[in-house]
C-alpha positions in Angstrom: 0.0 0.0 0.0 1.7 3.3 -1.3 1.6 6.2 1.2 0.0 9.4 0.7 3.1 11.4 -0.6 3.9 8.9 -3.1 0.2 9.1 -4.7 0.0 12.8 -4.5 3.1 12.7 -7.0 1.7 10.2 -9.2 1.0 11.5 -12.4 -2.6 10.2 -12.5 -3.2 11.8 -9.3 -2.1 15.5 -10.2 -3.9 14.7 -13.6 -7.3 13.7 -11.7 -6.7 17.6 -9.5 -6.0 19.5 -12.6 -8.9 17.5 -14.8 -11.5 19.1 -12.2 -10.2 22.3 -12.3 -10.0 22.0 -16.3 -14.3 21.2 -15.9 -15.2 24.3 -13.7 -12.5 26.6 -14.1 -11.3 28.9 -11.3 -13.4 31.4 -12.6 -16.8 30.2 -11.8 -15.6 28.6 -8.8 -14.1 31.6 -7.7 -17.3 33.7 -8.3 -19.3 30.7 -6.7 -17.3 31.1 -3.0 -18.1 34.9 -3.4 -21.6 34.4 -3.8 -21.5 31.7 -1.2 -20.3 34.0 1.1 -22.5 36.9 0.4 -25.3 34.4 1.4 -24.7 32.6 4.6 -21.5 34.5 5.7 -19.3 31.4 6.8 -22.0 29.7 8.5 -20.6 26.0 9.0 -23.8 24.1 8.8 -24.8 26.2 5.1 -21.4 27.1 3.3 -21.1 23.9 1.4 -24.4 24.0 0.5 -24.1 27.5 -0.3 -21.3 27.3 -2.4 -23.0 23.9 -4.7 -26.0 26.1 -4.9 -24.1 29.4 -5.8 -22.1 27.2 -8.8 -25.5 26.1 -10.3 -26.4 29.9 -9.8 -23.0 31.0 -11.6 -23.4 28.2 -14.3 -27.1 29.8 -14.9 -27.9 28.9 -18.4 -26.0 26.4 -19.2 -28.2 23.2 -20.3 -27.8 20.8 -16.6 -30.7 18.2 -17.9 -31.9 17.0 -21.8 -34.2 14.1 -21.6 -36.1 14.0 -24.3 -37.9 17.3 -25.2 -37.2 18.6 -21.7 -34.2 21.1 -21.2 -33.7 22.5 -17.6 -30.9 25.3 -17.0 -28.3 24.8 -14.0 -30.5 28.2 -12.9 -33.9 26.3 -12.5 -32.6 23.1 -11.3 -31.1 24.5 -8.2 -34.4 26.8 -8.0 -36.4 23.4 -8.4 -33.7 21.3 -6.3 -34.0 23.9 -3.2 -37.7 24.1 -3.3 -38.0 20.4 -3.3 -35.8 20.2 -0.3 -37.7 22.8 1.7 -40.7 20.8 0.8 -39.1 17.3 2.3 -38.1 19.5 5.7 -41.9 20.6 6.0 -42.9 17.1 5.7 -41.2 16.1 8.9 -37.7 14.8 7.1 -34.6 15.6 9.4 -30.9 15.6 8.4 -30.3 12.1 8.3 -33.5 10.4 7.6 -34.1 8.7 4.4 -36.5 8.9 1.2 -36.6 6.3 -1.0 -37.1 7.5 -4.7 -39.4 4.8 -7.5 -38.6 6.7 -10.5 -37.3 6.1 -14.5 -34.5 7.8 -15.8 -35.3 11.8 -16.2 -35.1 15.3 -14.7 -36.9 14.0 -11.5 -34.3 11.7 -10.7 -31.7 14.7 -10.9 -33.5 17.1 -8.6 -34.5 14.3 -5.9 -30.8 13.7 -5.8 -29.9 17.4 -5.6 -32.8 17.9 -3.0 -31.4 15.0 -0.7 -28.1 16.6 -0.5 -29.6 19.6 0.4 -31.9 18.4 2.9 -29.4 16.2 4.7 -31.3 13.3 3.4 -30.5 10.1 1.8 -31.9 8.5 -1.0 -32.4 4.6 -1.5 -32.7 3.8 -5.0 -35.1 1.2 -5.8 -35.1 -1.1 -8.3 -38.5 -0.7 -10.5 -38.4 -4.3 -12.0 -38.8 -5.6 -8.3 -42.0 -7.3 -7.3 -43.8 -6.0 -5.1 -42.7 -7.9 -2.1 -39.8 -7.0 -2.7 -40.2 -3.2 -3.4 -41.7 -3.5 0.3 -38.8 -5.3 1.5 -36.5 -2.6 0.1 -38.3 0.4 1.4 -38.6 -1.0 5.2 -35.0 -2.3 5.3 -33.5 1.7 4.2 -36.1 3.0 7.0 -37.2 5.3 4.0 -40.0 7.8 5.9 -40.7 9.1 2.2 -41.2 7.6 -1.4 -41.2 9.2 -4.4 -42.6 7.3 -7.0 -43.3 8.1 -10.8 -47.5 7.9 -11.7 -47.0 4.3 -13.4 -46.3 3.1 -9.6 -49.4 4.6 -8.2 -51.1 0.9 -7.8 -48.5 -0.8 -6.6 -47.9 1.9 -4.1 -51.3 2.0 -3.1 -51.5 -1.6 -3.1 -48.8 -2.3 -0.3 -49.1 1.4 1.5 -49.9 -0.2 4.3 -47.2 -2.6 4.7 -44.4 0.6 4.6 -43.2 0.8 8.3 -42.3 4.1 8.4 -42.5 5.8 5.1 -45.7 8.3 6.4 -45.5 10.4 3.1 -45.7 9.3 -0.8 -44.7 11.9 -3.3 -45.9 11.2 -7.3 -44.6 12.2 -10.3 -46.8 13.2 -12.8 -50.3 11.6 -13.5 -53.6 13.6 -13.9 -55.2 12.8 -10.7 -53.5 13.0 -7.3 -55.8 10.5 -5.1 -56.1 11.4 -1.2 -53.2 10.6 1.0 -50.9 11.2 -2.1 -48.9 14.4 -2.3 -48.5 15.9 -5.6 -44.3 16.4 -6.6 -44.9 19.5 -8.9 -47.5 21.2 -5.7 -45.0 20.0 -3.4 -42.2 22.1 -5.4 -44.4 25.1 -6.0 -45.6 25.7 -2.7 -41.9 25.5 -0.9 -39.7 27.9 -0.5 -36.1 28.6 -2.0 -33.8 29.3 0.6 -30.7 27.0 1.9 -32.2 24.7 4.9 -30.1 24.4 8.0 -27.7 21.1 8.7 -24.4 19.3 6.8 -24.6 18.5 3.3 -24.5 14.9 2.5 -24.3 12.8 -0.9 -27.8 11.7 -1.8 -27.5 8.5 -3.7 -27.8 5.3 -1.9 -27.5 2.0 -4.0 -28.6 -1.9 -2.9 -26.0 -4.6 -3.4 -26.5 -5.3 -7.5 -26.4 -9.5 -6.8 -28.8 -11.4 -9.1 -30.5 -13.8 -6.1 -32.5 -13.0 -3.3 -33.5 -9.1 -2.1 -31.0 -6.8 -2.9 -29.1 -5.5 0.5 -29.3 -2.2 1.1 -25.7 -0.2 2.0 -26.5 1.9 5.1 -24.4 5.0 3.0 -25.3 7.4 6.7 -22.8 4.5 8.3 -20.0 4.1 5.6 -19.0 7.9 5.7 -18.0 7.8 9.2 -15.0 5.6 7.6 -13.1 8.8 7.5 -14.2 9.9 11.2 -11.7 9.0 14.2 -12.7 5.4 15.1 -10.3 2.7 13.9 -13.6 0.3 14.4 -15.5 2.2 11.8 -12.9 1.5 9.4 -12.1 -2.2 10.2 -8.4 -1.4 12.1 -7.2 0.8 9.1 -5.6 3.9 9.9 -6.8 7.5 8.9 -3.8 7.4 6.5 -5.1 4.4 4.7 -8.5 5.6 4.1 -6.9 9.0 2.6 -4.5 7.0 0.5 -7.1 4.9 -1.1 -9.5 7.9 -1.3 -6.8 9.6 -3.7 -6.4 6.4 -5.8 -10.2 6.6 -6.6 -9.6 9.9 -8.2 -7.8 8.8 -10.3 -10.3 7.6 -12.6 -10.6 11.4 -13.2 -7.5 11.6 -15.4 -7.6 8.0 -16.8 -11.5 8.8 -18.1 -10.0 11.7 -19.6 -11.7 14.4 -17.9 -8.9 16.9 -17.9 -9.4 16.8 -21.9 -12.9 16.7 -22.2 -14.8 19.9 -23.7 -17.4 20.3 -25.8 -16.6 23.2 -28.3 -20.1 25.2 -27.8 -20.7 24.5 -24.2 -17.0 24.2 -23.3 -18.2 20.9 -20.7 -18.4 17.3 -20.7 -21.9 16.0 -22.3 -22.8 12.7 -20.3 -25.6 10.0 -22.2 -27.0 7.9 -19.4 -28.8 4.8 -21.0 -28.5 2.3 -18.4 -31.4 2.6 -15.0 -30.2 5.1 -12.6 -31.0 2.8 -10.0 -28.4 1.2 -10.4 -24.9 2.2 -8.3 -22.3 1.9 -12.0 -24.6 4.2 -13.5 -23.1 6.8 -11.1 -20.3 6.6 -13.7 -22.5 8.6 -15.7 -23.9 11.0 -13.2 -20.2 12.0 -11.8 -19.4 15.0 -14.8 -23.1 16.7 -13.8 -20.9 17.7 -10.3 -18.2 19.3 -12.5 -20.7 21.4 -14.4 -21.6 18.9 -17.6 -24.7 18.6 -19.2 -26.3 14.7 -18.2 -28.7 13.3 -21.1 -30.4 10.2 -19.1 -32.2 7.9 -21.7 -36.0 7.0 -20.2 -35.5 3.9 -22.4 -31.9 2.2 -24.1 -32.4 1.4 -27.7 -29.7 0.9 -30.2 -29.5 3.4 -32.6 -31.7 6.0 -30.3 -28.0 6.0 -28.5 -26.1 6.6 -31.9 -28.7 9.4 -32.8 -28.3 11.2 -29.5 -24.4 10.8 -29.4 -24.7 12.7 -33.0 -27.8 15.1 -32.1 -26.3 15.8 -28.5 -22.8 16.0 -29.2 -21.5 13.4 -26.2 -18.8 12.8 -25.2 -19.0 10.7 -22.1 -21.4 7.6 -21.3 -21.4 4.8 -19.2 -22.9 1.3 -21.1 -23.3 -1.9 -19.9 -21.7 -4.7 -22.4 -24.9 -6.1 -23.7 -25.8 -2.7 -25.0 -22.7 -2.6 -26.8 -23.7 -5.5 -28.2 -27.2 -4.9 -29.3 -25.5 -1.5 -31.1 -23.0 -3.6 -33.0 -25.6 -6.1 -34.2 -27.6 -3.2 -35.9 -27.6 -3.3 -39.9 -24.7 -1.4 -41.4 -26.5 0.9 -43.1 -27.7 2.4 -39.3 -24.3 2.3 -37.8 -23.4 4.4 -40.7 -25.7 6.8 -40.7 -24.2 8.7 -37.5 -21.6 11.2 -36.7 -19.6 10.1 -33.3 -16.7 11.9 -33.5 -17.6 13.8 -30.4 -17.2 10.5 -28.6 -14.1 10.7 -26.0 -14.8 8.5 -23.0 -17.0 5.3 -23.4 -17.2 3.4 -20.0 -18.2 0.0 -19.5 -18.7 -1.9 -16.7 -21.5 -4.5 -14.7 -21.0 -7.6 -16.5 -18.1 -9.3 -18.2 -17.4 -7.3 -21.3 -16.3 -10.0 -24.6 -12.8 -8.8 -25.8 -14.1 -8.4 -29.3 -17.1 -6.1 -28.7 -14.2 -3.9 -27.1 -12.1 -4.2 -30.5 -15.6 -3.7 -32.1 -17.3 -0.3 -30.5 -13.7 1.2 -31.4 -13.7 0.3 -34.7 -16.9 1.3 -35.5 -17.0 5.0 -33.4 -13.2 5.5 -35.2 -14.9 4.9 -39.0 -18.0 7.6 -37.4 -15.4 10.0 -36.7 -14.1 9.4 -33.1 -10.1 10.9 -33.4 -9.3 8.0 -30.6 -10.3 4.4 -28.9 -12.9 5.5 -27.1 -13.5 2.1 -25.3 -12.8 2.4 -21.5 -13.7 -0.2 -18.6 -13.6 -0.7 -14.5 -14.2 -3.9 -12.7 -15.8 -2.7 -9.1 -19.2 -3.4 -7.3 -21.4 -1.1 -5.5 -19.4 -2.4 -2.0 -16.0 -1.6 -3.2 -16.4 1.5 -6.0 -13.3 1.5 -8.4 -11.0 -1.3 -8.2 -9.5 -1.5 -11.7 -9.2 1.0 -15.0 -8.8 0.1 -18.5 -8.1 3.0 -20.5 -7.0 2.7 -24.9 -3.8 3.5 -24.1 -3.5 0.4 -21.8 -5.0 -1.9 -24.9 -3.2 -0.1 -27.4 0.2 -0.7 -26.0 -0.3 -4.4 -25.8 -3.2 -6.0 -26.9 -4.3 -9.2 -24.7 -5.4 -6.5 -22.3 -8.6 -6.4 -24.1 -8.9 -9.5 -22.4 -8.6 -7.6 -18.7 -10.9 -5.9 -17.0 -8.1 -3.0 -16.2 -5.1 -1.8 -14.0 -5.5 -2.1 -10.6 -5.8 1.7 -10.0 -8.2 3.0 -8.0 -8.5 0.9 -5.0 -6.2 -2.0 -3.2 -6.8 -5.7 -4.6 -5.0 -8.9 -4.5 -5.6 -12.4 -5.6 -5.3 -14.8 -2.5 -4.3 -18.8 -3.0 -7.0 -20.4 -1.3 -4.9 -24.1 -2.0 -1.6 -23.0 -0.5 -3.5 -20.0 2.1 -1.1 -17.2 0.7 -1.0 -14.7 -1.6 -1.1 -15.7 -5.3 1.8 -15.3 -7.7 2.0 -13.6 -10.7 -0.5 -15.1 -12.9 -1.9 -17.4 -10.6 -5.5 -17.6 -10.4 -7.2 -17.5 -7.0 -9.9 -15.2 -5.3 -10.0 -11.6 -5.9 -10.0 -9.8 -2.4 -10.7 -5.5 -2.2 -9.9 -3.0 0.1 -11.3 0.3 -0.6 -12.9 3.7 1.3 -16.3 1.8 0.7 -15.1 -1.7 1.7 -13.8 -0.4 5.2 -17.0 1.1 5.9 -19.2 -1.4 4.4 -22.3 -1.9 5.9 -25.5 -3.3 4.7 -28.5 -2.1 7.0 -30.0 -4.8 9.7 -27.8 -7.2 8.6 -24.5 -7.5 10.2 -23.8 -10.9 10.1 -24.4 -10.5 6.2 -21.7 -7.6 6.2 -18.9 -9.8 7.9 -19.6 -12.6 6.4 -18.3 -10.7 3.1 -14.9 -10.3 4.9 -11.7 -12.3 4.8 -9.2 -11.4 7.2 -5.6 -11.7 6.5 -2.6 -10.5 8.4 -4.8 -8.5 10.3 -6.5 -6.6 7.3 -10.3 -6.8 6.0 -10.4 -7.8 2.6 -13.6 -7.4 1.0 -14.7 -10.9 -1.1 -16.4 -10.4 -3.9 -16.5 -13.8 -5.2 -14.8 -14.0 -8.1 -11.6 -15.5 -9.1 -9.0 -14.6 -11.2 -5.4 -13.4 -11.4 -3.0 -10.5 -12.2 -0.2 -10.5 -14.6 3.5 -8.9 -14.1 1.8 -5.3 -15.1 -1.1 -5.4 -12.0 -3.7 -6.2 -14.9 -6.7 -8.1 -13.4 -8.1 -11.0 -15.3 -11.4 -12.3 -14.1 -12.0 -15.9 -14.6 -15.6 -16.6 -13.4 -17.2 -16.1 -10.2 -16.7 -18.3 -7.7 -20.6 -19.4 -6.7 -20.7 -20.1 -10.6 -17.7 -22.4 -10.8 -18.9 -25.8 -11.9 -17.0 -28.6 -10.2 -17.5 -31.7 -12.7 -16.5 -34.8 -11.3 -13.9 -33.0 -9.0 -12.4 -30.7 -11.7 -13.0 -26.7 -11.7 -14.8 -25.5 -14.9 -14.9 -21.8 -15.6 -18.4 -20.7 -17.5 -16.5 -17.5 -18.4 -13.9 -19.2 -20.4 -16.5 -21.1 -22.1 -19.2 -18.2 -22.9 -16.2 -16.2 -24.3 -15.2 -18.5 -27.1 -19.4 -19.3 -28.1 -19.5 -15.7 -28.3 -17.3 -15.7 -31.1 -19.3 -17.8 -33.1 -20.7 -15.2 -36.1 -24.4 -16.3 -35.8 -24.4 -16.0 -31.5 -25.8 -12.8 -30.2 -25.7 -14.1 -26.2 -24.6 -17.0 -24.1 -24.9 -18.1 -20.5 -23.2 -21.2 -19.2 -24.6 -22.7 -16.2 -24.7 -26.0 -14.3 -26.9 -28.5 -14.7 -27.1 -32.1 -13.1 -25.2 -35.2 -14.4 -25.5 -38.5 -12.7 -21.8 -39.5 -13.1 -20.2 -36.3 -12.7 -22.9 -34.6 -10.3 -22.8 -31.5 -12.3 -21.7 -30.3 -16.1 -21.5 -27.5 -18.6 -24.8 -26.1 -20.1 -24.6 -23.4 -22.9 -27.6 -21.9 -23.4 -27.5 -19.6 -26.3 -29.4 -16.9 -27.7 -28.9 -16.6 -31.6 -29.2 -13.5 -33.7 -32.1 -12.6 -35.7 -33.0 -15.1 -38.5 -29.8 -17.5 -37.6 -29.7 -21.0 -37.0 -27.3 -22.9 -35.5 -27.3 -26.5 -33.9 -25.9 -28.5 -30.7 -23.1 -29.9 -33.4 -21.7 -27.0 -34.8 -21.9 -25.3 -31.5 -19.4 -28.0 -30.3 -17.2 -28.0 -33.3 -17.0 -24.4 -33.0 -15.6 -24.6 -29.5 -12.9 -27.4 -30.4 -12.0 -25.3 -33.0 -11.7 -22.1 -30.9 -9.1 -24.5 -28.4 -11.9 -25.6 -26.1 -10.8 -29.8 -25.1 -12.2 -32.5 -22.7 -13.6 -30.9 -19.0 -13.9 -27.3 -20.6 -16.3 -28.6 -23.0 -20.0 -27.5 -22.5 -21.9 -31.3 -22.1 -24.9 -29.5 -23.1 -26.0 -26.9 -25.7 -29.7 -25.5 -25.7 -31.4 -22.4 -27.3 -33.5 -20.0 -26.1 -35.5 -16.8 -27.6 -33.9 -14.5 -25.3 -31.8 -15.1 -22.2 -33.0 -13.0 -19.1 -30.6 -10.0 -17.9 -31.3 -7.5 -15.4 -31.3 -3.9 -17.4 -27.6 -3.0 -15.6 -26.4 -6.3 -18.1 -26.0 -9.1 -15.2 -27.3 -12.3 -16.3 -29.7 -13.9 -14.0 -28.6 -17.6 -14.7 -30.5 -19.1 -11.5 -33.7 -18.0 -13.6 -31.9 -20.6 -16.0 -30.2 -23.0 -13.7 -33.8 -24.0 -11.9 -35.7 -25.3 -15.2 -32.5 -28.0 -15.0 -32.4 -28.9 -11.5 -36.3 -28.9 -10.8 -36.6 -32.3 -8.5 -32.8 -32.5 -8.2 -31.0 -32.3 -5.5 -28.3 -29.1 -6.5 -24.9 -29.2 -4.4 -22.3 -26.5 -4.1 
C-alpha cells in the first residue's frame, strides 16, 4: 500500500486535481465562493451548501438536464432542487433520515438527488423491475420515511401502503389525478420555499447490493461515511492514512477517463448519455461529470440506434454502457451504424458484467470509421461495496493487446488475488480469489444485517479484505483477469470448470448474439457445462456446430460444455447481469443441487 506522498506525485493523481479544475475553471468557482459567502456569511452548517448552490447559480444557463424534449438550465434546477428540499423539511424529514425515490431515468431523478443533499437526506434507490414484495422489502430495510414514485407506480404503491413501516408520506410524479393521501411532486415544489435549509450536506444516492439472487441488501451509506471519522472500528483497524490513501487512488479515474481533456466546443463541458437505469450504483459513472458542471442526457429507455442518434444530435462525449448494450448497437444493420456522426465520442465506460474482448475491439472500430479521433472504449471492474478497483483505458490496450482481455489496472483501490490451495498470496499469474480494500469496503455496511456484512470479509494478516466472489489473477503489469465467479464455478467430477472461459469462445461464433453457461445435473459427474445460447435474428445454429465451434476455438475434454440448448432471449437485469438461476432452476427442478 503506497503512502499518501507517493500518490500525490503520481502523475494520475495530479492529472485527476487538474482534470477538475480544467471542468469548472477557477473562474466560476471563484465567483461561486463569493456568492456563497455573500449568502450565509461562513456559517458552517450552510457554506457547502451554499457554495453547490451558488455554482448552479454561476453556471445559470447552461443546459444541466436533456431528456427527451425537456431542457432544464443549472438556474432552474437549483431553483427546483432547493424548493423540493424545503418541501421534504416541512414534511417532517430531518438531516439524516431517508426517502426512497421509484422513479425512470429523467429530470426528477436529478433534482431528488440534488434535494437530498440539500436536505441532509439520503436516498435509497429502488429497483423498479422488483416485485412487489420486494419493493416492500427494500423500502422498510432503508427506513425510508418518504417515497417518491413516478405515476405508473401509483397501484403498486397504493397496493402495499400499508405494509411501509415508516415511510408516512408518498410523493408522485406526474399523472392527472392525485388521489387522497398522495402528495403531488410539482405542488409539493411550488408551494416550498427557495432558501438553503439548516444542517451538513450529504451525498444523496444510496445504492442496494446489485447481486442477481434474493433481495437486494441495502448499504447503510449514513454508516460508511464515518470511515473517515476517528474510530479505527469504523474503518475495520485501518488507519486514517489508509482511508486518505485509497480515497486519492479513486480519483484517479478522473485523469484515466479523460476528464482533464474533455470539452465540448459550444458548451466548453463534458456531455454525459445515461442509458443504463439510474437505480443502479455503475450508472453513477454517468452522473459524476453533472458535479463538474456537464450537461447529463439520461435515456428513459436504451435502444440501439436512439443512443447513436443522441451521441450525433447531443454531441457526447461521455457515457457509461453496460456490455450487452454494446452488443445490441453492433448487431444493428450497417447501413444504421453508418448513418451517425460520433466523432464527439471521448470517454466510453463499461462496466456491470463481463465485457467479450471483441465487442471492445468492435465499438472502437466502428465509433473511429464515425469520426471518433481515438479508442474510445474504457472499462472498470468494481461493485457497489468496493467502488473502483480497476481502470482500463485505450492506451493500456493499445500498448499491448491481450489486455482487451482484462478488465483493467488495478488503479483505484487495493486488490490482491489470495491462493486459497496454498492459504497465501497468489503469484503472478496465478488464479485464485479476488480480495478489495477500498474507502467503501472499510466502511461497508449493509442495513440490519451484520452478520451478512462480515460474512463478506476475509481477514488476513490482520486486514479486511472485502470478497467479492470472483476469481481470477493478475499478470506482471497489476492487470486483473477475471475468470468466473466463484458461486458459478462448476466442479465436474472433482475438476473446476470456468463458465467465463466457455461463454467467451461461443460468443465468437458469427451467428451467436448471447450466451450463458450454467450447471446442470449429471449422474456421473454430479454437475456439467450447459450453454444456453441466444442466436441473432434469423440465424440457425445447432448443438453440433456449436461443439465443433468450441474445439476449433481451443476448447478440449472438462472445458467442454456437455450441453447446448437455445433459447429466444436469455433473461438479464437492465444494468447487463445475467440472471442464470432463472436458467439454472428449469434443469435442476426435482434435483438435489450441491455446491
Amino acid at each position: 500500500m503506497p503512502e499518501i506522498r507517493e500518490i500525490l506525485m503520481k502523475p494520475e493523481t495530479r492529472g485527476a486535481m487538474r482534470a477538475g479544475l480544467y471542468q469548472m475553471r477557477p473562474g466560476i468557482v471563484a465567483r461561486a465562493l463569493v456568492k456563497a459567502v455573500g449568502a450565509v456569511g461562513f456559517n458552517r452548517d450552510k457554506f457547502a451548501k451554499a457554495v453547490l448552490t451558488s455554482i448552479w447559480e454561476v453556471l445559470g444557463d447552461r443546459e444541466a438536464i436533456i431528456c427527451d424534449d425537456t431542457r432544464i438550465t443549472f438556474k432552474q434546477f437549483r431553483d427546483r432542487s432547493l424548493r423540493l428540499a424545503n418541501g421534504l423539511r416541512d414534511l417532517g424529514l430531518e438531516p439524516g433520515d431517508r426517502f426512497a425515490e421509484l422513479l425512470y431515468n429523467g429530470p426528477e431523478w436529478f433534482e431528488c438527488m440534488g434535494a437530498g443533499g440539500l436536505a441532509g437526506c439520503s436516498m435509497p434507490m429502488l429497483n423498479w423491475h422488483l416485485r412487489s414484495k420486494e419493493l416492500v422489502e427494500c423500502i422498510n430495510k432503508s427506513h425510508a420515511k418518504a417515497v417518491v414514485f413516478d405515476s405508473s407506480f401509483l397501484e403498486i404503491i397504493l397496493e402495499n401502503k400499508d405494509k411501509f413501516e415508516q415511510a408516512e408520506h408518498l410523493i408522485m410524479v406526474g399523472g392527472d389525478e392525485v388521489p387522497e393521501g398522495v402528495i403531488s411532486y410539482e405542488e409539493l415544489i411550488a408551494h416550498s420555499s427557495d432558501y438553503i435549509p439548516d444542517g451538513d450536506f450529504r451525498p444523496a444516492p444510496a445504492p442496494f447490493s446489485g447481486g442477481t439472487t434474493g433481495t437486494p441488501k441495502f448499504l447503510n451509506v449514513d454508516e460508511m461515511s464515518e470511515v473517515f471519522g476517528d474510530s479505527d472500528e469504523k474503518r475495520r483497524g485501518a488507519s486514517k492514512r489508509e482511508v486518505a490513501a485509497l480515497g486519492l487512488m479513486h480519483a484517479s479515474a478522473l485523469h484515466f477517463y479523460k476528464v482533464g481533456k474533455i470539452r465540448d466546443p459550444y458548451t466548453k463541458n463534458i456531455r454525459s448519455l445515461i442509458p443504463g437505469p439510474l437505480y443502479h450504483a455503475g450508472v453513477q459513472v454517468g452522473v459524476l461529470p453533472f458535479f463538474l458542471g456537464g450537461t447529463v442526457v439520461p435515456m428513459r429507455k436504451f435502444t440501439p440506434e436512439g443512443f447513436l442518434a443522441l451521441i450525433e444530435k447531443e454531441r457526447i462525449n461521455w457515457t457509461f454502457v453496460a456490455p450487452t448494450m454494446l452488443e445490441r448497437i453492433l448487431a444493428l444493420p450497417d447501413e444504421v451504424k453508418s448513418k451517425y456522426n460520433l466523432s464527439s465520442m471521448v470517454s466510453l465506460i463499461c462496466a456491470a458484467a463481463p465485457c467479450p474482448p471483441a465487442v471492445k475491439k468492435e465499438i472502437n472500430e466502428l465509433f473511429k470509421r464515425q469520426g471518433a479521433k481515438a479508442g474510445v472504449f474504457h472499462e472498470y471492474y468494481g461493485a457497489s461495496e468496493t467502488g473502483l478497483v480497476t481502470i482500463l483505458a485505450p492506451e493500456d490496450y493499445e500498448e499491448k493487446e491481450e489486455r482487451y482481455n482484462s478488465v483493467g489496472k488495478i488503479r483505484a483501490s487495493e486488490c490482491k488475488i489470495y491462493d486459497l490451495d496454498n492459504n497465501t498470496w497468489a503469484e503472478v499469474g496465478k488464479e485464485g480469489k479476488v480480495l478489495v480494500r477500498s474507502p467503501m469496503t472499510l466502511g461497508l455496511q449493509y442495513q440490519g444485517q451484520k452478520d451478512k456484512t462480515e460474512e463478506a470479509f476475509i481477514h488476513i494478516d490482520g486486514k479486511a479484505w472485502y470478497d467479492d466472489g470472483l476469481i481470477g489473477y493478475v499478470d506482471e503489469d497489476d492487470f486483473l483477469y477475471l475468470t468466473s465467479r466463484a458461486k458459478e464455478m462448476i466442479i465436474s467430477g472433482g475438476v473446476n470448470v470456468f463458465p467465463n472461459e466457455i461463454e467467451h469462445v461461443i460468443k465468437l461464433h458469427p451467428k451467436v448474439f448471447d450466451v450463458a453457461v450454467i450447471r446442470a445435473p449429471d449422474p456421473d459427474l454430479g454437475e456439467v457445462a450447459a450453454a444456453v445460447i441466444q442466436l441473432k435474428k434469423e440465424e440457425s445454429l445447432t448443438q453440433d456446430e456449436v461443439l465443433q465451434f468450441c474445439k476449433d476455438e481451443g476448447l478440449y475434454g472438462f472445458k467442454m460444455p456437455k450441453i447446448v440448448d437455445f433459447e429466444e432471449e436469455l433473461p438479464r437485469q437492465l444494468s447487463g447481469k445475467l440472471i442464470k438461476r432463472v436458467l439454472e432452476e428449469r434443469y435442476w427442478e426435482g434435483v438435489e443441487k450441491h455446491g
